[in-house]
C-alpha positions in Angstrom: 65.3 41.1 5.0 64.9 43.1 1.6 67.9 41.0 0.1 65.8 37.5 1.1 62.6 39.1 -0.7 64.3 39.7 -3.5 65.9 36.4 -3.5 62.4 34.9 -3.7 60.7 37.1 -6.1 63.6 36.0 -8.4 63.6 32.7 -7.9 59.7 32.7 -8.5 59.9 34.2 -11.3 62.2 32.1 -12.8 60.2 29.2 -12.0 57.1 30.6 -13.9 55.2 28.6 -17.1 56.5 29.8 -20.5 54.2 31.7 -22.6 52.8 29.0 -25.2 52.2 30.0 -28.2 49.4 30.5 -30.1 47.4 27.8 -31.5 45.4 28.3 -35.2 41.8 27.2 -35.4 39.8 26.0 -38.5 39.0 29.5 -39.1 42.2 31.1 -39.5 41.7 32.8 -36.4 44.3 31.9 -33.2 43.8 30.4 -30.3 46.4 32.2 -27.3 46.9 29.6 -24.5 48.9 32.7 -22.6 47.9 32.5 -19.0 45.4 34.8 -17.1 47.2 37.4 -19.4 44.7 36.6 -22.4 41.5 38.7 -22.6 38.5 37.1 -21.4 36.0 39.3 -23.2 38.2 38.4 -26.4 38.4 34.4 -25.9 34.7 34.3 -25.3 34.0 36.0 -28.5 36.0 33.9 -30.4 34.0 30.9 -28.6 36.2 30.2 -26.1 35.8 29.6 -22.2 38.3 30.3 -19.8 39.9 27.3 -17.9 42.6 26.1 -15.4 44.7 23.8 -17.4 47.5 20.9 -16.8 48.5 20.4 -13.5 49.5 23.8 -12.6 46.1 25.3 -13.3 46.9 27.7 -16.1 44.3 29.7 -17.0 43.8 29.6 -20.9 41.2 30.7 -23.7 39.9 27.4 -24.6 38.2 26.8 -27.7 36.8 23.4 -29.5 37.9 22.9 -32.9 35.2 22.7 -35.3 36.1 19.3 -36.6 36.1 17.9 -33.3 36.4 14.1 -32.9 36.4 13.8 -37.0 37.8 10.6 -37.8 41.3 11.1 -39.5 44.6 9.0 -40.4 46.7 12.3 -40.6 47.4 16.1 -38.9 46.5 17.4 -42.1 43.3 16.0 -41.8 42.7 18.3 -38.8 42.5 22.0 -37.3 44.6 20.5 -34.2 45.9 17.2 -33.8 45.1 13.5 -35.6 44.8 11.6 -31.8 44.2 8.4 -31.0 43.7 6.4 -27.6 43.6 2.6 -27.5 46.1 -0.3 -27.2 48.0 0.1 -30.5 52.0 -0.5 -30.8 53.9 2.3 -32.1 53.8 2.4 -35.8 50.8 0.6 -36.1 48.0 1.5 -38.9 45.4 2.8 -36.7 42.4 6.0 -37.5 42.5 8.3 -34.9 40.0 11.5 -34.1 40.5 15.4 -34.2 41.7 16.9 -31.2 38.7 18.3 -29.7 40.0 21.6 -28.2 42.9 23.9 -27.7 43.8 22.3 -24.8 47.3 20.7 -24.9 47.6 19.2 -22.0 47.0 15.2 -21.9 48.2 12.3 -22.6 47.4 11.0 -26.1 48.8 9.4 -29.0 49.4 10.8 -32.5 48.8 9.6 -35.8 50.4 10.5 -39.3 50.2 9.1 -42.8 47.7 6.4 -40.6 49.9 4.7 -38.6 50.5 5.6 -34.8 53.5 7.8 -33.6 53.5 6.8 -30.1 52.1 8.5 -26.6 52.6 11.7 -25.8 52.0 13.6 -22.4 51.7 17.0 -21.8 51.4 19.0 -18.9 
């Protein structure tokens, strides 16, 4: 019985999220999308909330960029992501918006030097 515990706890644990990374806001502080292992008292001082996110309900320190929803033809335009959501084509010129949050999780496209890269989902 103790070997078919063990078995499970492995395999669990090899089935768990990666750690992402953390994420730089417009004021060269970082945004940790780490699980429940980030500090709640810490993400809400930095403006954050905590939140289930993507499908498998991580809990992360979310926090909005502060140039949320600028318009923008480029990344470098933003704290996060240049997105954009509409009909275009792939490669086409389009303006797209700030990412909004530190959330990654979505489906979006993205835009660079003003023309569309193509969708992207996360989860």
């Amino acid at each position: 019985m103790r070997a078919v515990l063990l078995v499970a706890m492995l395999i669990l644990a090899s089935c768990a999220p990666p750690q992402t990374p953390s994420v730089p806001t417009s004021g060269g502080t970082t945004a940790s999308n780490t699980s429940s292992k980030d500090d709640p008292q810490a993400c809400v001082a930095r403006g954050g909330t905590m939140q289930r996110i993507c499908l498998m309900g991580k809990l992360a320190c979310v926090e909005t960029y502060k140039d949320a929803g600028k318009t923008c033809t480029d990344k470098k335009d933003c704290s996060g992501q240049c997105r954009y959501s509409g009909k275009a084509a792939p490669g086409s010129d389009v303006v797209g918006y700030c990412q909004r949050t530190t959330d990654p999780c979505g489906c979006f496209g993205t835009v660079a030097d003003g023309k569309l890269e193509g969708t992207l989902c996360v989860d």
